[in-house]
C-alpha positions in Angstrom: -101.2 -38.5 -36.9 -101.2 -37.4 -40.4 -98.7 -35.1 -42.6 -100.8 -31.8 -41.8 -101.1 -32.8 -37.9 -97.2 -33.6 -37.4 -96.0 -30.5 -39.5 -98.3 -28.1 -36.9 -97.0 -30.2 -34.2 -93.8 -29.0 -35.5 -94.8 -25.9 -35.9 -96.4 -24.9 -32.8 -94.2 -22.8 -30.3 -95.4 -25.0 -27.1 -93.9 -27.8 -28.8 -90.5 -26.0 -30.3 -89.9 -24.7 -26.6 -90.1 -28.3 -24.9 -87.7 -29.4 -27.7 -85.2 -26.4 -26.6 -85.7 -27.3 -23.1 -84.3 -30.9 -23.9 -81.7 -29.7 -26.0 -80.6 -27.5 -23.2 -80.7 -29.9 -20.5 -78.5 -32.0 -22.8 -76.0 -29.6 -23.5 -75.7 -29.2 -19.9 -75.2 -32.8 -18.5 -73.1 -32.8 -21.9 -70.8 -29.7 -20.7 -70.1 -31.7 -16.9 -67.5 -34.0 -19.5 -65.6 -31.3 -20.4 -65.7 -29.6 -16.7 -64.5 -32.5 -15.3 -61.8 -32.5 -17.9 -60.4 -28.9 -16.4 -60.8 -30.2 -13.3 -58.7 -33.1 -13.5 -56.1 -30.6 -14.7 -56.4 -28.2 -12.6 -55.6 -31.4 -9.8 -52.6 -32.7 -12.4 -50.9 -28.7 -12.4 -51.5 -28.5 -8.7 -49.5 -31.4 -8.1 -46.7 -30.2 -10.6 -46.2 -27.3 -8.3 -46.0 -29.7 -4.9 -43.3 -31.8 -7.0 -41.9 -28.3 -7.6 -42.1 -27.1 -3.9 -40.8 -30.6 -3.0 -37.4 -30.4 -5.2 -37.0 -26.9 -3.9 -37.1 -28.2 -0.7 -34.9 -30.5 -0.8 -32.3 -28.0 -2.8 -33.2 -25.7 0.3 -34.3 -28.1 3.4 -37.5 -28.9 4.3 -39.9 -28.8 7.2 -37.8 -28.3 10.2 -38.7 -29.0 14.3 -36.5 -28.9 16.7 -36.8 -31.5 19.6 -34.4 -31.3 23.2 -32.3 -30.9 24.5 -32.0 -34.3 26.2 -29.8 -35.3 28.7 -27.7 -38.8 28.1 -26.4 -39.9 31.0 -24.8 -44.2 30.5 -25.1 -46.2 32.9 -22.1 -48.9 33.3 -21.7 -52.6 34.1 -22.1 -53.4 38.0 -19.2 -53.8 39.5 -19.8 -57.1 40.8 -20.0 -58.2 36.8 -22.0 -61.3 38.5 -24.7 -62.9 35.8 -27.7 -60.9 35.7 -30.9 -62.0 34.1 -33.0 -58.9 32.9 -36.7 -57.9 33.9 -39.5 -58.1 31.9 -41.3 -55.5 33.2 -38.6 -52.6 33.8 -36.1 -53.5 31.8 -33.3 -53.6 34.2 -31.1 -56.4 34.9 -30.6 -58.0 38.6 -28.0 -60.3 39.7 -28.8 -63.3 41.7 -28.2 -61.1 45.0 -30.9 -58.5 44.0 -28.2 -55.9 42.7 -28.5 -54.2 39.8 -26.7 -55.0 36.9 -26.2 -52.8 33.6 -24.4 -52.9 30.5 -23.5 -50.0 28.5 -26.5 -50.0 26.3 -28.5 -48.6 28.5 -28.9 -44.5 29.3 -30.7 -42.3 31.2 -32.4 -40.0 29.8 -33.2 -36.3 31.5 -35.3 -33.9 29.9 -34.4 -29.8 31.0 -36.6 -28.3 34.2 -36.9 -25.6 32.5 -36.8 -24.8 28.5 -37.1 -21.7 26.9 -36.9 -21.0 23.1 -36.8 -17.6 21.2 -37.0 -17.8 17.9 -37.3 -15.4 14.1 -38.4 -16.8 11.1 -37.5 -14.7 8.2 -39.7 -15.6 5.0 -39.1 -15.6 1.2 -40.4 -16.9 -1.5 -38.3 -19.2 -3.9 -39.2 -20.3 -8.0 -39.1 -23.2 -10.1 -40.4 -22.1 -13.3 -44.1 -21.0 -13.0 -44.1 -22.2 -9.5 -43.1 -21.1 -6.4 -42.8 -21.8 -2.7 -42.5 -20.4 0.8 -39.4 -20.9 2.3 -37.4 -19.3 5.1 -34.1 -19.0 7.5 -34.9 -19.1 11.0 -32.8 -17.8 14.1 -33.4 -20.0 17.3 -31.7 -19.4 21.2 -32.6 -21.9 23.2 -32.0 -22.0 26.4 -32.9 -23.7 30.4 -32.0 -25.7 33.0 -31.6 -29.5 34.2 -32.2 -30.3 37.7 -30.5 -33.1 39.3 -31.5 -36.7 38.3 -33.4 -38.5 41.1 -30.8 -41.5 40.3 -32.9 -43.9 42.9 -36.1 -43.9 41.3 -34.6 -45.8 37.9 -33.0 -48.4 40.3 -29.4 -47.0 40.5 -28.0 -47.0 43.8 -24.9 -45.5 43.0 -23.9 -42.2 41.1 -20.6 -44.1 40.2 -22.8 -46.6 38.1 -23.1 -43.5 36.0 -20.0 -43.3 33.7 -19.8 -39.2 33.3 -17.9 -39.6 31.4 -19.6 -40.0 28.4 -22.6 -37.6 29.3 -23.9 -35.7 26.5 -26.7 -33.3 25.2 -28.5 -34.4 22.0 -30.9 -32.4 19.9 -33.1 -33.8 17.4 -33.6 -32.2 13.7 -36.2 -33.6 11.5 -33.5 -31.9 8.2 -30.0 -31.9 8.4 -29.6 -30.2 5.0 -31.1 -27.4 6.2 -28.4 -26.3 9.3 -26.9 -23.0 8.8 -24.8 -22.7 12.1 -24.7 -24.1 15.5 -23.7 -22.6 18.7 -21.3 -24.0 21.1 -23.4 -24.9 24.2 -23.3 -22.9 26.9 -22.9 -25.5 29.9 -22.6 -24.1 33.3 -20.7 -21.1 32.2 -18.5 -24.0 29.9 -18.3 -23.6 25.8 -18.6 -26.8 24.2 -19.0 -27.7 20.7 -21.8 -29.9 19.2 -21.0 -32.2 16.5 -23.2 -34.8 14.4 -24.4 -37.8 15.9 -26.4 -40.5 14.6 -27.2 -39.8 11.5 -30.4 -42.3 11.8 -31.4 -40.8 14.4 -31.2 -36.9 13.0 -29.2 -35.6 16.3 -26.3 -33.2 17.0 -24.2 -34.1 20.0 -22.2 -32.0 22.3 -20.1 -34.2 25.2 -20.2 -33.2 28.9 -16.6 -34.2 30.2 -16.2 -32.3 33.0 -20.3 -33.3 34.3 -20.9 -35.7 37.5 -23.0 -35.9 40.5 -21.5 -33.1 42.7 -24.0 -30.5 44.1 -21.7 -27.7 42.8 -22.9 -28.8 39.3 -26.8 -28.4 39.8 -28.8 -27.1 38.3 -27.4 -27.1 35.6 -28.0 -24.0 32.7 -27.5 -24.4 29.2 -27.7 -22.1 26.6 -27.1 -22.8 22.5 -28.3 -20.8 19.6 -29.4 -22.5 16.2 -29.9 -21.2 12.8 -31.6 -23.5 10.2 -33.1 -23.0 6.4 -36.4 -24.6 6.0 -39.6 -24.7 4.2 -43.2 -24.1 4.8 -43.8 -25.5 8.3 -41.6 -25.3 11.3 -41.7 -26.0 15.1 -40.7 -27.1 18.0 -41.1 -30.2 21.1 -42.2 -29.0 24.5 -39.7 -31.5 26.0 -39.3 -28.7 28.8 -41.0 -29.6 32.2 -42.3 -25.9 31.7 -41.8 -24.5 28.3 -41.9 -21.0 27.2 -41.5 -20.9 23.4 -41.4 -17.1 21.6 -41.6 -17.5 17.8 -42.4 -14.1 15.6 -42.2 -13.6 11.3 -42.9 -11.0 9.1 -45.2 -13.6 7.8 -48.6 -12.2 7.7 -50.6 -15.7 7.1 -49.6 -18.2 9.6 -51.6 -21.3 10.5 -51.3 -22.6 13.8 -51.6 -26.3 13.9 -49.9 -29.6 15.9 -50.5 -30.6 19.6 -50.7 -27.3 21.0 -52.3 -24.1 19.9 -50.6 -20.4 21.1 -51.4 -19.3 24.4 -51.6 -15.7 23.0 -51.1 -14.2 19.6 -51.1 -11.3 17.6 -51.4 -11.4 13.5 -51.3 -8.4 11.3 -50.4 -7.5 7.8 -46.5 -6.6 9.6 -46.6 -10.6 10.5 -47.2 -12.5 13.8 -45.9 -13.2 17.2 -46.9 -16.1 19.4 -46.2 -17.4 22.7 -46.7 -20.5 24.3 -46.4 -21.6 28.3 -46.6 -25.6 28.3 -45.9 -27.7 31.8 -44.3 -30.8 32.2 -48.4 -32.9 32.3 -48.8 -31.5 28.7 -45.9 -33.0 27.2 -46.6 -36.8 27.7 -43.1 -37.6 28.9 -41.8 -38.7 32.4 -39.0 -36.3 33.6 -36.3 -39.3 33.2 -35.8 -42.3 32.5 -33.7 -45.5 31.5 -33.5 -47.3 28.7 -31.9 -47.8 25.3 -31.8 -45.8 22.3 -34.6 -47.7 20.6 -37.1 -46.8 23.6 -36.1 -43.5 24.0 -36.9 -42.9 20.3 -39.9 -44.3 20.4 -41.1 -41.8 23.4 -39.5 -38.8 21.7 -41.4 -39.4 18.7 -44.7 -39.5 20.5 -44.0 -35.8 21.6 -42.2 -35.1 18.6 -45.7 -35.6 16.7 -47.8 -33.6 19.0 -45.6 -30.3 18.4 -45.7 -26.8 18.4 -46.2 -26.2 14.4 -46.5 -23.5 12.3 -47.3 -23.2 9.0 -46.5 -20.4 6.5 -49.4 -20.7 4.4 -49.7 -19.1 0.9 -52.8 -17.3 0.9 -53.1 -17.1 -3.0 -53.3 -20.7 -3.9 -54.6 -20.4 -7.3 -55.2 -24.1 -7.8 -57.5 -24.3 -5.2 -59.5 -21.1 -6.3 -59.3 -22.5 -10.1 -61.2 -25.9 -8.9 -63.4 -24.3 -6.7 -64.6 -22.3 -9.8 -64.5 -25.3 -12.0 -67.0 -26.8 -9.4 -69.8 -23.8 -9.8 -69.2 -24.0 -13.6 -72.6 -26.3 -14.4 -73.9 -23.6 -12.5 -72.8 -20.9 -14.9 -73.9 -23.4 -17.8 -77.4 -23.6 -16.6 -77.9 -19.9 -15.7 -76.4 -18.4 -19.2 -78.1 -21.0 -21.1 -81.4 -20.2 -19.6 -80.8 -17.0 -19.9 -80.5 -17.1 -23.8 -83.8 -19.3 -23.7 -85.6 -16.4 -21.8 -84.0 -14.0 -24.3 -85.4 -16.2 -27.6 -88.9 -16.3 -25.6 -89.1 -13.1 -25.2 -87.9 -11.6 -28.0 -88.8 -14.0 -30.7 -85.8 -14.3 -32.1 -84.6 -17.9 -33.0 -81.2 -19.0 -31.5 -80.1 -22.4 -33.5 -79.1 -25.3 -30.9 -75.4 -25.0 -32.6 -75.5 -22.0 -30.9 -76.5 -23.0 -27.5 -73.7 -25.7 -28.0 -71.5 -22.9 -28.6 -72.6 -20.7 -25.8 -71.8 -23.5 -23.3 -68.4 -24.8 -24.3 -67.3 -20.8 -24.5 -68.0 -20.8 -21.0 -66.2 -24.0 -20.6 -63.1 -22.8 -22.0 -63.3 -19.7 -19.6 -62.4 -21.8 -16.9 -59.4 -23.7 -19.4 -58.5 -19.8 -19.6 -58.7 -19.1 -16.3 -56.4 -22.1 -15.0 -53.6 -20.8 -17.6 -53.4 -17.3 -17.4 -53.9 -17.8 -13.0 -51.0 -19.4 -12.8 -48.7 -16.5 -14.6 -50.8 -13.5 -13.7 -52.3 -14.9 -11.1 -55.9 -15.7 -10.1 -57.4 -12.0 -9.4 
């Protein structure tokens, strides 16, 4: 090809618009750098504001469930105090007679007949800087019923193996920091205080002094109330073997989530109020049982993590809607810069490639501009 034939190459309009077309597509595939650029950003200020939320939370106290009550009943050394060698299987010692022997690390463990749980969770919102966080006080009553322990089917033959004692009630909180106030118990018509228990194991304790095996003393009722501060999600354990559990906000976006969804449930812009009615097959524990503290943790837990949740979800997460955006933004690039081709076609006006390069980092920056002004305006 000569100097004449590669200057009309040049010249021709065919061969200018194929040139465009490349240019374009470069300055496209070029523009996913810098997208990908706001993205990651938009992922590093999102997970500012969950450090945020977190150091609020702890300030405040963080996800709460509440788990019991549970009856703690210990069992005492046989009397005999013969040598016992323990089973494998059941975990309970025998003498060399057959008896049972037991040593005072070893409880059983009664879960209520009947639970029922009322509760309020009033919503706010708290800041740390440019971020902020849903957090709440809540207003529990929890109340029920134990029925007698069927003291035969764990292997002890006599109530006076039981040492009463040193029956107690536990309750299990997954945050400490966040208790407001705790009700006496309400046992049988009897106040009694609840202190703090293990702290390992997250439970508040009330003693049962006057409690034995007398028939005048089942079923016993129990009522408590319980007010906590918490953040974001809360529940409850459906250690009842039938639960009824009442929960209603002024929250107007709850999300429903754990082991077990509402039985019924209304949601408007006022807030929400849920019911659930769980029996004793759903909750994946027997009604007693004996064992140590170690075992008993390890089956509370089980239910523990297939809860009743709730989550007070924020609605307006900006982040999310700023990288969903930053996803379709190639998509903008390609439609506005094709659109400008059409334009130049069209019209026969000459747009400079420095000016397509321009075009698509403006468009670019829009989403740099829309990440920073989101979270202080907010995103609409």
């Amino acid at each position: 090809m000569n100097t004449e034939q590669l200057a009309r190459t040049l010249k021709d309009p065919r061969y200018q618009s194929y040139v465009k077309l490349g240019i374009l597509a470069f300055l496209v595939l070029a523009s996913l750098l810098p997208l990908q650029k706001i993205r990651d950003l938009v992922i590093e200020r999102e997970k500012t504001g969950d450090a945020a939320a977190r150091e609020i939370a702890v300030s405040w106290g963080g996800e709460q469930r509440i788990a019991g009550p549970v009856l703690v009943l210990p069992v005492t050394a046989n009397s005999a105090g013969r040598a016992a060698t323990p089973d494998s299987d059941t975990g309970i010692s025998y003498t060399e007679d057959g008896e049972n022997a037991y040593d005072d690390r070893r409880h059983i463990f009664v879960l209520p007949d009947m639970l029922e749980i009322e509760s309020e969770v009033r919503p706010s919102k708290r800041h740390r800087g440019i971020y902020e966080t849903v957090v709440y006080t809540s207003g529990t009553r929890i109340s029920g019923s134990f029925a007698q322990p069927d003291l035969g089917d764990m292997g002890v033959n006599d109530a006076k193996q039981i040492d009463w004692s040193k029956a107690r009630i536990e309750v299990f909180l997954t945050d400490f920091h966040g208790i407001m106030d705790v009700g006496n118990l309400d046992w049988n018509g009897s106040s009694l205080p609840f202190r703090t228990g293990d702290p390992a194991r997250r439970n508040i304790v009330a003693s049962l002094p006057l409690l034995n095996a007398g028939p005048g003393q089942w079923p016993a009722r129990f009522s408590f109330t319980l007010d906590l501060k918490g953040s974001r999600t809360f529940g409850f354990s459906p250690f009842g073997g039938k639960t009824r559990v009442t929960l209603r906000s002024a929250w107007p976006h709850p999300s429903f989530f754990g082991g077990y969804l509402p039985t019924e449930s209304t949601v408007t812009t006022d807030g929400f109020d849920a019911r659930w009615e769980l029996s004793n097959f759903e909750r994946e524990l027997p009604v007693s049982w004996l064992g140590d503290d170690d075992g008993a943790d390890k089956l509370l837990l089980r239910a523990h993590n297939r809860g009743i949740l709730v989550l007070l979800m924020d609605p307006v997460d900006h982040y999310l809607k700023s990288e969903r955006s930053v996803k379709y933004g190639i998509l903008f690039v390609i439609l506005v810069s094709c659109m400008v081709f059409a334009f130049e076609i069209m019209s026969g006006a000459r747009v400079h490639p420095v000016q397509y390069g321009m075009v698509a980092a403006a468009l670019c920056l829009f989403f740099l501009l829309l990440l920073s002004l989101s979270e202080v305006v907010g995103f609409g």
